[in-house]
N, CA, C and O atoms as a Tripos MOL2 file, in Angstrom:
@<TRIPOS>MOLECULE
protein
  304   303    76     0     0
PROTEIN
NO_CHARGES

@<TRIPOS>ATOM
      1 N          10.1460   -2.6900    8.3990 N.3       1 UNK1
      2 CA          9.3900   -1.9230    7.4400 C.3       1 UNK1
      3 C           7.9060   -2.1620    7.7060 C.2       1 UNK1
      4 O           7.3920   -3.2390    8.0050 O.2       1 UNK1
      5 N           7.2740   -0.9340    7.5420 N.am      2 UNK2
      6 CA          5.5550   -0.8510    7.9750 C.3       2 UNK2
      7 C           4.9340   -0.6560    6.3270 C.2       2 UNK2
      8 O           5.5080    0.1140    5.5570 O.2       2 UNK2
      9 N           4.0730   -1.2090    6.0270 N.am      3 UNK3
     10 CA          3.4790   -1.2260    4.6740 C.3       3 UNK3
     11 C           2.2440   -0.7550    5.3350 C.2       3 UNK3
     12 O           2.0980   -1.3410    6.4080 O.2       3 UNK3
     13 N           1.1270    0.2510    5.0350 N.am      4 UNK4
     14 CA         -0.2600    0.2240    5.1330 C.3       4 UNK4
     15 C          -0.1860    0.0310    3.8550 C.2       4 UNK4
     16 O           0.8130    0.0240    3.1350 O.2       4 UNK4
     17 N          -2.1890   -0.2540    3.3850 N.am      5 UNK5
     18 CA         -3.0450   -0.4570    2.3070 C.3       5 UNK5
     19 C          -3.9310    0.2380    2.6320 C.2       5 UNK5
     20 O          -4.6030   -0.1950    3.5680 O.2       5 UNK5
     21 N          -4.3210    1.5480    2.0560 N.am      6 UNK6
     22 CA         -5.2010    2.4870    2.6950 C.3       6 UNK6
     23 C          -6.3700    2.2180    1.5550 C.2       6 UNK6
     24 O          -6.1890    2.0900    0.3440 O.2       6 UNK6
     25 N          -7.9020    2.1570    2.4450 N.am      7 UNK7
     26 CA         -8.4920    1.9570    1.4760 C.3       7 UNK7
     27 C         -10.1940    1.1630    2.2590 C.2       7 UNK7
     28 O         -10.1690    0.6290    3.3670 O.2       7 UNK7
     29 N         -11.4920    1.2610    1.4110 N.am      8 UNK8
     30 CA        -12.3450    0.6860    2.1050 C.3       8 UNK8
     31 C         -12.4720   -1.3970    1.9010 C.2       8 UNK8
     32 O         -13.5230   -1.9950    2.1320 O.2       8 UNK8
     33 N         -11.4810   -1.9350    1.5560 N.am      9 UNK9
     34 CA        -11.1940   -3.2720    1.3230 C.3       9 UNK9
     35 C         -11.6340   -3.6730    0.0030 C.2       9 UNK9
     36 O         -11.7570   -4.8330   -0.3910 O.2       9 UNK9
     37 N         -11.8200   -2.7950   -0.5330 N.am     10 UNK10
     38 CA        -12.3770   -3.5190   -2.1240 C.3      10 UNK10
     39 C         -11.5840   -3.9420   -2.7800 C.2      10 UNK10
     40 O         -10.4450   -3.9030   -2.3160 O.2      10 UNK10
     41 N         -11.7820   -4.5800   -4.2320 N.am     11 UNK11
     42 CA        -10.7540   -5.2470   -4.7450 C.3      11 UNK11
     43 C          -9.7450   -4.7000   -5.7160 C.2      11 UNK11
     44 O          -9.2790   -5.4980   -6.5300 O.2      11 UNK11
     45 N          -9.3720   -3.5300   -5.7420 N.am     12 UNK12
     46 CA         -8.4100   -3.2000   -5.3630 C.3      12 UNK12
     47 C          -7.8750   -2.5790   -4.6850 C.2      12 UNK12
     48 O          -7.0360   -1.7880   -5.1130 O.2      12 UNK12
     49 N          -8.0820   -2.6650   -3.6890 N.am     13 UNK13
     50 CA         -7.3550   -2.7500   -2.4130 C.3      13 UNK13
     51 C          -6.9340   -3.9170   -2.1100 C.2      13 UNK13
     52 O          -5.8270   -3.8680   -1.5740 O.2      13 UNK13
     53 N          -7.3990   -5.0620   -2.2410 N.am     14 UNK14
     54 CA         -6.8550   -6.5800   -2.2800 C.3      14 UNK14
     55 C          -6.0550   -6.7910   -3.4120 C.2      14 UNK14
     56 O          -5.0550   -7.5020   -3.3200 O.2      14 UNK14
     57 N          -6.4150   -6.1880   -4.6030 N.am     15 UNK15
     58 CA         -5.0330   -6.5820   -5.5640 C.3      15 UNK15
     59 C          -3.5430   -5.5820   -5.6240 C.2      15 UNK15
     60 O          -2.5530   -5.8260   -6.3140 O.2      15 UNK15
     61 N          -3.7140   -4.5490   -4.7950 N.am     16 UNK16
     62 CA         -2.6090   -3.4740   -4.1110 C.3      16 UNK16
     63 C          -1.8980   -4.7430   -3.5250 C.2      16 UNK16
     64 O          -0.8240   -5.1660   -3.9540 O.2      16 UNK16
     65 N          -2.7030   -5.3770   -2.3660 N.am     17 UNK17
     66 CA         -2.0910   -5.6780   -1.3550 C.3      17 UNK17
     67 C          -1.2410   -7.3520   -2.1240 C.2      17 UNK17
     68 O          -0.1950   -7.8230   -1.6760 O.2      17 UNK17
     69 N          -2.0250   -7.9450   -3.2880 N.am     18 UNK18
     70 CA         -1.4710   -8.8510   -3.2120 C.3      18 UNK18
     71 C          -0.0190   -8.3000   -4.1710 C.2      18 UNK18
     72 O           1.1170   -8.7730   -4.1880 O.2      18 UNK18
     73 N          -0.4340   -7.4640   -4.7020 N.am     19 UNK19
     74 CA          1.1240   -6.6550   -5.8490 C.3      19 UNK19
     75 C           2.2200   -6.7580   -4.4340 C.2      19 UNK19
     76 O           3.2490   -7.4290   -4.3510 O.2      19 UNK19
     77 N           1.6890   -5.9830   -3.5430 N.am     20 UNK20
     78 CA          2.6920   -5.4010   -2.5000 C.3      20 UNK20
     79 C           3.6270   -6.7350   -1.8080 C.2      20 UNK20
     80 O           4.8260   -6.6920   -1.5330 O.2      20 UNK20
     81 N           2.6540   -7.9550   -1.6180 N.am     21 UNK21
     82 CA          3.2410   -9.3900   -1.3330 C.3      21 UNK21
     83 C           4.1270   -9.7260   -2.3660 C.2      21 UNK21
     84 O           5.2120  -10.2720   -2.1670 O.2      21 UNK21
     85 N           3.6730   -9.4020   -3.4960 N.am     22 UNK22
     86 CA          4.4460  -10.2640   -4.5970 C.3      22 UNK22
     87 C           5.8000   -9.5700   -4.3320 C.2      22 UNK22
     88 O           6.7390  -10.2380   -3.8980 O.2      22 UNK22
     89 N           5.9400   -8.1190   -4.6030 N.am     23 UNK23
     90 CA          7.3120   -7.2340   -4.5170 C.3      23 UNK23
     91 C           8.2430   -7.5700   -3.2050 C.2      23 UNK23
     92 O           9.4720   -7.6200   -3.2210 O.2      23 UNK23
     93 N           7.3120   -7.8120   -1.9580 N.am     24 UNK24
     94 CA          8.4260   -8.1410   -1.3630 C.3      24 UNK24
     95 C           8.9930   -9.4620   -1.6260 C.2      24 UNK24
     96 O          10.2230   -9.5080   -1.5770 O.2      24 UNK24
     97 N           8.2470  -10.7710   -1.9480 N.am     25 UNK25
     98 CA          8.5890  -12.0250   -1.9000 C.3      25 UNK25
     99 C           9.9230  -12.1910   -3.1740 C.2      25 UNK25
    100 O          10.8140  -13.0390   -3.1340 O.2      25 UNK25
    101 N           9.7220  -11.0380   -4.3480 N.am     26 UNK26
    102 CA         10.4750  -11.1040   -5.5760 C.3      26 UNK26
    103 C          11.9620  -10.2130   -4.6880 C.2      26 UNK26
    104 O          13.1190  -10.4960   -4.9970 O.2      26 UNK26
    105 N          11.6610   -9.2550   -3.7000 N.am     27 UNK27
    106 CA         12.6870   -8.4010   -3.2810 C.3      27 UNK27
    107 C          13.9340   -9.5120   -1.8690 C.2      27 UNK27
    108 O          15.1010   -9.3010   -1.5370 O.2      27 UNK27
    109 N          13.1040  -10.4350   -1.4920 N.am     28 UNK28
    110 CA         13.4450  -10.9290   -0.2910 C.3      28 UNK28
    111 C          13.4080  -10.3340    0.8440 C.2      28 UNK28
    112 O          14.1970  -10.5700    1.7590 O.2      28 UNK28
    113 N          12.3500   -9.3840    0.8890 N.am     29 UNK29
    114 CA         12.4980   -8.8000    2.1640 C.3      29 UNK29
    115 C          11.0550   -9.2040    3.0760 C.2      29 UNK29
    116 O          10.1930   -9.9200    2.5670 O.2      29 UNK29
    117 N          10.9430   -8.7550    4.2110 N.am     30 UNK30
    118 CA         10.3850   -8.6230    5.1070 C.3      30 UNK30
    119 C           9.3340   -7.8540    5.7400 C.2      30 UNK30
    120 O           9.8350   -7.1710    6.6340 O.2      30 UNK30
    121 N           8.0800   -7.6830    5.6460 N.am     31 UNK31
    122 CA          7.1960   -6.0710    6.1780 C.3      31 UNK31
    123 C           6.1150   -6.4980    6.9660 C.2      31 UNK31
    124 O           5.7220   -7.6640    6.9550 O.2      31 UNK31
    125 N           5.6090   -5.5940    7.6610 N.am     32 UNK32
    126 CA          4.1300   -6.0430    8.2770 C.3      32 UNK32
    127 C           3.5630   -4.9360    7.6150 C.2      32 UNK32
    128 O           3.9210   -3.7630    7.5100 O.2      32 UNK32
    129 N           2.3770   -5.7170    7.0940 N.am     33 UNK33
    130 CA          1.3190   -4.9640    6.3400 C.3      33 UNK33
    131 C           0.1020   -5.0120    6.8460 C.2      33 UNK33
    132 O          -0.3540   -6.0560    7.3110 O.2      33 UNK33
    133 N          -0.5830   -3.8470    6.8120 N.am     34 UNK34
    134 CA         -1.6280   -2.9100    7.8700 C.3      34 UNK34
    135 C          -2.6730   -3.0520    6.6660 C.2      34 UNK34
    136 O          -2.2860   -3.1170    5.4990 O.2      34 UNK34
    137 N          -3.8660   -3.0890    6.9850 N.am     35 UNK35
    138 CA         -4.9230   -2.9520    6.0110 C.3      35 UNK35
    139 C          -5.5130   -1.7810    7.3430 C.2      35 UNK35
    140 O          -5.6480   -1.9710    8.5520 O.2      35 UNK35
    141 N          -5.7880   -0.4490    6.4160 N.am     36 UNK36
    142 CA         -6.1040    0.4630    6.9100 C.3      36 UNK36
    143 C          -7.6370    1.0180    6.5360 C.2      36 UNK36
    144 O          -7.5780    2.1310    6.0130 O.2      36 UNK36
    145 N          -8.8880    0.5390    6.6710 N.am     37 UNK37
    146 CA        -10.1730    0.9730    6.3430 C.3      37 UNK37
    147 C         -10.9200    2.0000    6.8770 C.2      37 UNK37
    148 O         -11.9180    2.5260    6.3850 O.2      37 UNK37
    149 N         -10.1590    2.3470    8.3160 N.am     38 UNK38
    150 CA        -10.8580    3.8950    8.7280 C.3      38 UNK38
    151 C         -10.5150    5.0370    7.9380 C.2      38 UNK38
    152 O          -9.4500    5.3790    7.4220 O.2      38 UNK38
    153 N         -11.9810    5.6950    7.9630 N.am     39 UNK39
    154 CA        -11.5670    6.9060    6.5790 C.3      39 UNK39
    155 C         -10.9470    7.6550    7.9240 C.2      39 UNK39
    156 O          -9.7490    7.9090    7.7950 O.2      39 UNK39
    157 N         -11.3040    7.9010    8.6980 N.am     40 UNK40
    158 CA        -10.1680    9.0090    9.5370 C.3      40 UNK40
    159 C          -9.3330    9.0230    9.7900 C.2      40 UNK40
    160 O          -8.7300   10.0810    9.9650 O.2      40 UNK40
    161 N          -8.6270    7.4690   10.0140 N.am     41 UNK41
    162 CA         -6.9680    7.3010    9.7310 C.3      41 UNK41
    163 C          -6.4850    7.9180    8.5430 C.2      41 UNK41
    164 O          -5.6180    8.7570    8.2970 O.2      41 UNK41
    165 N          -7.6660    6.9600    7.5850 N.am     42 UNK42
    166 CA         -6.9940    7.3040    6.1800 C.3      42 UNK42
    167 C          -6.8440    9.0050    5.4810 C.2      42 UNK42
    168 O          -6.0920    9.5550    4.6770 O.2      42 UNK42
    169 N          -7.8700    9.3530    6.2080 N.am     43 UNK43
    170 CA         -7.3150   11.4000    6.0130 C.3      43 UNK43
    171 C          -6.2400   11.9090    6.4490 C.2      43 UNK43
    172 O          -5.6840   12.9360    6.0600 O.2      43 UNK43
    173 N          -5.8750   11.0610    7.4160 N.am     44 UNK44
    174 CA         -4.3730   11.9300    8.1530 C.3      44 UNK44
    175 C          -3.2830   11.7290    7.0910 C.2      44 UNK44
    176 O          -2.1770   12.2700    7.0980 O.2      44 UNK44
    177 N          -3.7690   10.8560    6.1630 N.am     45 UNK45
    178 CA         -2.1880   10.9410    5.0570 C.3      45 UNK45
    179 C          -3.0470   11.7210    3.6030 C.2      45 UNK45
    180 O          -2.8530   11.3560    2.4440 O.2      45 UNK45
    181 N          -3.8300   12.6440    3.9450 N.am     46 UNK46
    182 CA         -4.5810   13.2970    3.3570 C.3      46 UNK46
    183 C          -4.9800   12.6770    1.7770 C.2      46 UNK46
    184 O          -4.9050   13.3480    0.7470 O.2      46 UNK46
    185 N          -5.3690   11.4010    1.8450 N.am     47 UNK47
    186 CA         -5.6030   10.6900    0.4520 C.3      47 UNK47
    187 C          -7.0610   10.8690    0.6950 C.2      47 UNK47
    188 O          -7.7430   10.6340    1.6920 O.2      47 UNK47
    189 N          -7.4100   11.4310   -0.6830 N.am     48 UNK48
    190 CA         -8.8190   11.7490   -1.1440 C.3      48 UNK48
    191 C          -9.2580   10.8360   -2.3130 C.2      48 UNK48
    192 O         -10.3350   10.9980   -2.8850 O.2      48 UNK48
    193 N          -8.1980    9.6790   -2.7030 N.am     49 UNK49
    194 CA         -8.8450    8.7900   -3.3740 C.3      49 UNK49
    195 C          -7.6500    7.4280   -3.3620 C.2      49 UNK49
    196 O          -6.4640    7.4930   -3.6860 O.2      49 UNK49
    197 N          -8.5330    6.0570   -2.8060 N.am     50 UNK50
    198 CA         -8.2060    4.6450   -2.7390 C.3      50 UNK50
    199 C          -7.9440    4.1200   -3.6230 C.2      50 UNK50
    200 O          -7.6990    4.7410   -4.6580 O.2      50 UNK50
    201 N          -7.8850    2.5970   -3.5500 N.am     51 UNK51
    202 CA         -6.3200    2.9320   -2.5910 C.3      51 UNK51
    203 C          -4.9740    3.3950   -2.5880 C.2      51 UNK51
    204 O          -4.4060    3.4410   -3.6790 O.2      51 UNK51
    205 N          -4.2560    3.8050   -1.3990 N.am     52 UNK52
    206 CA         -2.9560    4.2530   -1.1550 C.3      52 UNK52
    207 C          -2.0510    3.1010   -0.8260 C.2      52 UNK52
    208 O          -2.0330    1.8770   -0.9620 O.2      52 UNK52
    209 N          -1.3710    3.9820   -0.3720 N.am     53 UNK53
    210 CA          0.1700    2.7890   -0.0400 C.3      53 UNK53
    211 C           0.6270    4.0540    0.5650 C.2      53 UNK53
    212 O           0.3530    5.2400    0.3810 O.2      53 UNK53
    213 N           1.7010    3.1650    1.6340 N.am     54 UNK54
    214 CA          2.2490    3.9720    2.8540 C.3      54 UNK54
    215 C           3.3170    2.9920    3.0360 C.2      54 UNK54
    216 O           3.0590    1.8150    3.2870 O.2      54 UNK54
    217 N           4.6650    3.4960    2.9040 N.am     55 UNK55
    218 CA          6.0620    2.6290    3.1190 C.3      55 UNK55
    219 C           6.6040    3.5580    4.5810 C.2      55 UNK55
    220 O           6.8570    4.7590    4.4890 O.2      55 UNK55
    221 N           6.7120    2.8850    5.7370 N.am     56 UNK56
    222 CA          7.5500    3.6210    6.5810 C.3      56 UNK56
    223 C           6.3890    5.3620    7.0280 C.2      56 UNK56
    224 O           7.0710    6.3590    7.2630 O.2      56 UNK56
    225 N           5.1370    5.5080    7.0840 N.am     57 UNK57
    226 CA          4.2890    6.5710    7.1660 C.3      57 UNK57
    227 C           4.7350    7.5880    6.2510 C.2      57 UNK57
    228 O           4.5300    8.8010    6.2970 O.2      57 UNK57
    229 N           5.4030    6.8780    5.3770 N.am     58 UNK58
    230 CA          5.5260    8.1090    3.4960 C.3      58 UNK58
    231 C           4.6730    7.4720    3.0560 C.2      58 UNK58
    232 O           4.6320    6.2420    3.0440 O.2      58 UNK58
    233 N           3.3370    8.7180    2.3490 N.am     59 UNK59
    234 CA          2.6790    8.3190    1.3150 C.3      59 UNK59
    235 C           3.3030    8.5450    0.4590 C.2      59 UNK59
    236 O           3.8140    9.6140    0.1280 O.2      59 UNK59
    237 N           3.3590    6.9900   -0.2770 N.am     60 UNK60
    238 CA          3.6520    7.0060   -1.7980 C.3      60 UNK60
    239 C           3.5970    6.5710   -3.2690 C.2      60 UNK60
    240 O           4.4020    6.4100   -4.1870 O.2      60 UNK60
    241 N           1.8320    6.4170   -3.0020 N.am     61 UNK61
    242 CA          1.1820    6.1540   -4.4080 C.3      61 UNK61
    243 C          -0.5980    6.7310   -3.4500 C.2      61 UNK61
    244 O          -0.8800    6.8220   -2.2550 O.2      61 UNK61
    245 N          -1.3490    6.9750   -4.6430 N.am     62 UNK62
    246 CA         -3.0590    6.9830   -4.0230 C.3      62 UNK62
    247 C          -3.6610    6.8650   -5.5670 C.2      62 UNK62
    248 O          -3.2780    7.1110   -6.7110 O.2      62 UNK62
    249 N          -4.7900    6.3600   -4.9270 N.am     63 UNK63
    250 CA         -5.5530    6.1000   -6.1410 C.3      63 UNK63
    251 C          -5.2930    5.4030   -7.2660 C.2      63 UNK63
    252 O          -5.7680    5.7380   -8.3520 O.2      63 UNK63
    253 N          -4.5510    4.4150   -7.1130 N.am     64 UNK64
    254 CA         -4.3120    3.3460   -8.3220 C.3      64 UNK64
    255 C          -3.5830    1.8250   -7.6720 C.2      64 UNK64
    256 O          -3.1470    1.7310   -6.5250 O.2      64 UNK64
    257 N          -3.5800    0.8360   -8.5830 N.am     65 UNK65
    258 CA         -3.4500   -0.1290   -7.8850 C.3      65 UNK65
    259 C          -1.8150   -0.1860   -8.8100 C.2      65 UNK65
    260 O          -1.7820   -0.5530   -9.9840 O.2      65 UNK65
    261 N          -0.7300    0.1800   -8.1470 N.am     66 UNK66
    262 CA          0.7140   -0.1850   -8.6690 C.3      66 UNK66
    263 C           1.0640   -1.3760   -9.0640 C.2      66 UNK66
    264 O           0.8080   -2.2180   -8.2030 O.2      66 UNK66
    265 N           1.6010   -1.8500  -10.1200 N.am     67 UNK67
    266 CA          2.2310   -2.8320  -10.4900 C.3      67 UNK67
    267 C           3.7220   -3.2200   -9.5950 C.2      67 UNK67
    268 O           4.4770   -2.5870   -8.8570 O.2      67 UNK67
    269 N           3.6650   -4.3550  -10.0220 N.am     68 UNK68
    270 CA          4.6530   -4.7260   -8.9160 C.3      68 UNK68
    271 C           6.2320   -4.1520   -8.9960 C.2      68 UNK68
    272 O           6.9360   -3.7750   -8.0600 O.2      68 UNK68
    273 N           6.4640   -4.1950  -10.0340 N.am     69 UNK69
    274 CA          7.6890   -3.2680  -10.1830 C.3      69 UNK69
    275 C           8.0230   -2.1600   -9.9320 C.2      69 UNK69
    276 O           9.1770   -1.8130   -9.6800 O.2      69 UNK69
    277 N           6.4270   -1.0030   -9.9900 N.am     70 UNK70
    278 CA          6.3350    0.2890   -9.3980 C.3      70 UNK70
    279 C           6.8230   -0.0630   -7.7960 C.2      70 UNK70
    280 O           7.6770    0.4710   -7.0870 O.2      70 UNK70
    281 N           5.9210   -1.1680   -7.5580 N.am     71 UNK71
    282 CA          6.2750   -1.3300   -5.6740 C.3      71 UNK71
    283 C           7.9320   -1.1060   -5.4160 C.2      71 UNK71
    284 O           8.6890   -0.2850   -4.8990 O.2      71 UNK71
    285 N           7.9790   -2.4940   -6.1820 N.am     72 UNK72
    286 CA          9.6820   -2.6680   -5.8420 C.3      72 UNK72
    287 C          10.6810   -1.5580   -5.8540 C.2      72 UNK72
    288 O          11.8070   -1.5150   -5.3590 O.2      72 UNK72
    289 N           9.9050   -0.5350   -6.6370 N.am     73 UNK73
    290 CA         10.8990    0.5200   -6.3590 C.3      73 UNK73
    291 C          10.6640    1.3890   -5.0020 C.2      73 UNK73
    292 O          11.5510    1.7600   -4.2330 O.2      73 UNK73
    293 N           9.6070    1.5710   -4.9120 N.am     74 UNK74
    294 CA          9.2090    2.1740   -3.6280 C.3      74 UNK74
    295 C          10.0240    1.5210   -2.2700 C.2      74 UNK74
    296 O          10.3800    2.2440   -1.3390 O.2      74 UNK74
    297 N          10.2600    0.0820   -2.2970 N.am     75 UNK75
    298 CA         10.4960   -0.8260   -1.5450 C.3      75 UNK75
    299 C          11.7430   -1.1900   -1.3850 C.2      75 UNK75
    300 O          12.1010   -2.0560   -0.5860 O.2      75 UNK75
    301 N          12.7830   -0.2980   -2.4330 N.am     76 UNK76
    302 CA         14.5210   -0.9310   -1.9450 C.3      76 UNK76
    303 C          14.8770    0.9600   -1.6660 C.2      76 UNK76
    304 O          15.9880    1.3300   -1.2860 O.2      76 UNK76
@<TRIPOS>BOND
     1     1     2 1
     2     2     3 1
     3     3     4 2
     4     3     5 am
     5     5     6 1
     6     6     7 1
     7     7     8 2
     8     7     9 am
     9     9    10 1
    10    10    11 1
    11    11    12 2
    12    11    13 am
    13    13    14 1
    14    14    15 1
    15    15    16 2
    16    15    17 am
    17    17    18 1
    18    18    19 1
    19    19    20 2
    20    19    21 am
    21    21    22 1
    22    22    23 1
    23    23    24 2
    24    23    25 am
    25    25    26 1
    26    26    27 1
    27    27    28 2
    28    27    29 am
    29    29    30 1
    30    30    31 1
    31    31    32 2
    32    31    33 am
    33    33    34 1
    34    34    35 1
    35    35    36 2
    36    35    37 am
    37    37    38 1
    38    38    39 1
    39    39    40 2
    40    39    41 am
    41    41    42 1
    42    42    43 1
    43    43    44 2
    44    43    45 am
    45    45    46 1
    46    46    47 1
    47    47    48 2
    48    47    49 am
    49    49    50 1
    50    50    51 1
    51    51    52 2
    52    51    53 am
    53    53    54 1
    54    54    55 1
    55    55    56 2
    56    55    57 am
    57    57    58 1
    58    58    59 1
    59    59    60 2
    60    59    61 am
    61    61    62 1
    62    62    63 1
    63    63    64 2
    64    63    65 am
    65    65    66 1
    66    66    67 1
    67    67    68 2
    68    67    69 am
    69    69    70 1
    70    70    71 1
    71    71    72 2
    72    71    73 am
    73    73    74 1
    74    74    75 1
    75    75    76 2
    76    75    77 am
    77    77    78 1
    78    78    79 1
    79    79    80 2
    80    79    81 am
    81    81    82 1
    82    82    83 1
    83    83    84 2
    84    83    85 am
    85    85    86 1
    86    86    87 1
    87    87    88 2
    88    87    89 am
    89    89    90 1
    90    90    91 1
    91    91    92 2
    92    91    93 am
    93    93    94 1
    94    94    95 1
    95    95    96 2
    96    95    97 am
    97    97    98 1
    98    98    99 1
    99    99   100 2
   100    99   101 am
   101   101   102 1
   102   102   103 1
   103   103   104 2
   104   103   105 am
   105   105   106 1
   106   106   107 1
   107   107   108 2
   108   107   109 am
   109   109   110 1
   110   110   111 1
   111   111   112 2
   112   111   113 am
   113   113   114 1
   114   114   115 1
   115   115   116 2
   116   115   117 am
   117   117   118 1
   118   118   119 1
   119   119   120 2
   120   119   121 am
   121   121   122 1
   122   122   123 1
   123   123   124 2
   124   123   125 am
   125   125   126 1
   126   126   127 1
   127   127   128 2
   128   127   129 am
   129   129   130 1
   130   130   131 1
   131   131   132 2
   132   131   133 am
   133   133   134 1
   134   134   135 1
   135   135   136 2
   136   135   137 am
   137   137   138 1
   138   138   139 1
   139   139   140 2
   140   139   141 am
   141   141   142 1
   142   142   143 1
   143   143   144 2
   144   143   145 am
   145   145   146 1
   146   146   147 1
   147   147   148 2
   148   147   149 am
   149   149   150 1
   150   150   151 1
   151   151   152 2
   152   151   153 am
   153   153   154 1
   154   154   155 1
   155   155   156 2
   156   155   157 am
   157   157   158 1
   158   158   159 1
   159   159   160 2
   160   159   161 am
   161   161   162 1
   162   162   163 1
   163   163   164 2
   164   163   165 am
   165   165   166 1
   166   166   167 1
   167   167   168 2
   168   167   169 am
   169   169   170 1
   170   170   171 1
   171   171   172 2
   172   171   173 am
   173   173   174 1
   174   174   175 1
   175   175   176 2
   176   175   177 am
   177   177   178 1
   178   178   179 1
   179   179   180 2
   180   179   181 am
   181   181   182 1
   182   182   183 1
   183   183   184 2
   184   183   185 am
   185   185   186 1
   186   186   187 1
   187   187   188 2
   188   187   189 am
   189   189   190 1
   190   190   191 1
   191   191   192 2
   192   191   193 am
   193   193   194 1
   194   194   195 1
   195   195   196 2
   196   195   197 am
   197   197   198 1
   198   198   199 1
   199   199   200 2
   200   199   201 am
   201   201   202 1
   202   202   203 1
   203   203   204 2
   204   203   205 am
   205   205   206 1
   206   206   207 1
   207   207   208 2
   208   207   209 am
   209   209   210 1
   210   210   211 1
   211   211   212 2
   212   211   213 am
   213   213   214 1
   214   214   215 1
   215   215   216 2
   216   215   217 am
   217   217   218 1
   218   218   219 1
   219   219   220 2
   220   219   221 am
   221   221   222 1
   222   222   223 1
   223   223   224 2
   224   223   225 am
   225   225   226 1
   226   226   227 1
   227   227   228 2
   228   227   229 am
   229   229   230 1
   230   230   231 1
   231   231   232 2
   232   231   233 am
   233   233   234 1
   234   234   235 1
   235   235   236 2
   236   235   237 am
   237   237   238 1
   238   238   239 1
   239   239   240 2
   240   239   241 am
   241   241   242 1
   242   242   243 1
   243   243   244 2
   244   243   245 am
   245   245   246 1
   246   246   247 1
   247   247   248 2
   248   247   249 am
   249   249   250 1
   250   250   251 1
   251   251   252 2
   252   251   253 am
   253   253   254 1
   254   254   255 1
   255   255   256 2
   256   255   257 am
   257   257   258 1
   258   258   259 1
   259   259   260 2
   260   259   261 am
   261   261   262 1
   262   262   263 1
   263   263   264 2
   264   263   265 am
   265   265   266 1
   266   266   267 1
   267   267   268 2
   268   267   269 am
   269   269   270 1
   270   270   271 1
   271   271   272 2
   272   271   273 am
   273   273   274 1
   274   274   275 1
   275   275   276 2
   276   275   277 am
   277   277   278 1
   278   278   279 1
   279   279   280 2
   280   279   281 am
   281   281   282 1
   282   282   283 1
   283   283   284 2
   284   283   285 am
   285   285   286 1
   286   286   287 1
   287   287   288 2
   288   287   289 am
   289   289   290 1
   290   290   291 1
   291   291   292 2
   292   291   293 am
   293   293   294 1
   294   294   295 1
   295   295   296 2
   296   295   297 am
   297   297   298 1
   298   298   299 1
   299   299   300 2
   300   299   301 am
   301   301   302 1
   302   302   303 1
   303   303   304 2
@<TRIPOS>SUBSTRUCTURE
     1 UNK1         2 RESIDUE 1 A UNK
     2 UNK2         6 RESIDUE 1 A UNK
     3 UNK3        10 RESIDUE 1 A UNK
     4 UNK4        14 RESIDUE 1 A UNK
     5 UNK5        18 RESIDUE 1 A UNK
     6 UNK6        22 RESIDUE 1 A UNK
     7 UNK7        26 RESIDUE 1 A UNK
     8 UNK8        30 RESIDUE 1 A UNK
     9 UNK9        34 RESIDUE 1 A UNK
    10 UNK10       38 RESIDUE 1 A UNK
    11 UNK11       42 RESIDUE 1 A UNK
    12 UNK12       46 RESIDUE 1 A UNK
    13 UNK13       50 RESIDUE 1 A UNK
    14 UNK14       54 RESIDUE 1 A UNK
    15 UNK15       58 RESIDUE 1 A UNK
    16 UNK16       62 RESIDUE 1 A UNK
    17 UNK17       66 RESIDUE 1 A UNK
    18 UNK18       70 RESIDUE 1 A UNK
    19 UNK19       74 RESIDUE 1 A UNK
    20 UNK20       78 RESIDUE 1 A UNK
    21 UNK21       82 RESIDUE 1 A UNK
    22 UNK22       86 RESIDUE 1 A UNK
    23 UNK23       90 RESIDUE 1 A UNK
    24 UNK24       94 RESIDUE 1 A UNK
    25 UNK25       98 RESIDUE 1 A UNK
    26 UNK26      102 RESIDUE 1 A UNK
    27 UNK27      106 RESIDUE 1 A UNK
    28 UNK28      110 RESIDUE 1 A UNK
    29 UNK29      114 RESIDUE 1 A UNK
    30 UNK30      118 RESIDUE 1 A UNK
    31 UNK31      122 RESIDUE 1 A UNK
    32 UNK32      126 RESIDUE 1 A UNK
    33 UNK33      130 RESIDUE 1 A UNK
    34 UNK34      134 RESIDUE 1 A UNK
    35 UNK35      138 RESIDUE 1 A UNK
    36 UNK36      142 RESIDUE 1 A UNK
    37 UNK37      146 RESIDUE 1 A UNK
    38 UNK38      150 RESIDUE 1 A UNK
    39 UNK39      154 RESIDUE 1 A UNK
    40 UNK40      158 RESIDUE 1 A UNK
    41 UNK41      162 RESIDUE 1 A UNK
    42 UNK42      166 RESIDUE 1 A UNK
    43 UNK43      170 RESIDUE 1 A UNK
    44 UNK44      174 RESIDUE 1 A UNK
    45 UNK45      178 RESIDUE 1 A UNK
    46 UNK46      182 RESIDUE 1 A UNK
    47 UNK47      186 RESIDUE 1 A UNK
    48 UNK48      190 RESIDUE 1 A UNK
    49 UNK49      194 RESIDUE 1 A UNK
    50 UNK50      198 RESIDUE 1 A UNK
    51 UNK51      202 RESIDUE 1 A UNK
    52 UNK52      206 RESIDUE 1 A UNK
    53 UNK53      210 RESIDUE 1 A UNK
    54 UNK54      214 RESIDUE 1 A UNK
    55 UNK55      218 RESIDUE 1 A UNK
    56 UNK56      222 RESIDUE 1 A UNK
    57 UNK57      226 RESIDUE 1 A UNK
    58 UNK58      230 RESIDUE 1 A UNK
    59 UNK59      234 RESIDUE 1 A UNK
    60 UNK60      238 RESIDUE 1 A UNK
    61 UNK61      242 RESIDUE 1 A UNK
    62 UNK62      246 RESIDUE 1 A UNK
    63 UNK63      250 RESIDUE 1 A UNK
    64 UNK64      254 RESIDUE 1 A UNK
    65 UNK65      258 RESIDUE 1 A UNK
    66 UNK66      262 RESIDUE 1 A UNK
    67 UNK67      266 RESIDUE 1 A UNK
    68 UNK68      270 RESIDUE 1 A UNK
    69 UNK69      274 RESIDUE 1 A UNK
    70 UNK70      278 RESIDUE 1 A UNK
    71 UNK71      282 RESIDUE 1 A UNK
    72 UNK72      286 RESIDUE 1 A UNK
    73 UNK73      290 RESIDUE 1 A UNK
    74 UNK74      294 RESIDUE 1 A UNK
    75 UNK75      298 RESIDUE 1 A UNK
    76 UNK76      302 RESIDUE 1 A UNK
C-alpha cells in the first residue's frame, strides 16, 4: 500500500500524516508514505485545496485533516 500526503508541509499536513500513522499502527498494517509538496504533482490528482490523501493513487479526502477513524476506513 502507497499512502501520499499531498500538501505544502504545514501543520496540517503533519497532523494528516501523523492521523494516517496512528490508523495504520491501530489497523496493523503496513504502507510507505510519500510526503508530496510539488504543486505539479499535486495537480495531477486535481486537488485545489491541502491537504489530500491518496491510498493506492485514489484520491480520497482534500482539504481537511481526517480523523483517524475516517482513515481507517479508507485503509481496510
Amino acid at each position: 500500500m502507497i499512502i501520499k500526503i499531498l500538501g505544502s508541509g504545514c501543520k496540517n499536513c503533519t497532523k494528516l500524516e501523523a492521523h494516517v500513522r496512528e490508523a495504520l499502527q491501530d489497523l496493523g498494517k503496513t504502507a510507505e508514505i510519500e510526503k508530496i509538496t510539488d504543486f505539479a504533482e499535486i495537480a495531477q490528482f486535481n486537488v485545489m485545496k491541502t491537504p489530500a490523501l491518496v491510498v493506492d493513487e485514489k484520491l480520497v479526502s482534500f482539504g481537511k485533516v481526517n480523523e483517524v477513524s475516517e482513515i481507517k476506513t479508507f485503509l481496510e
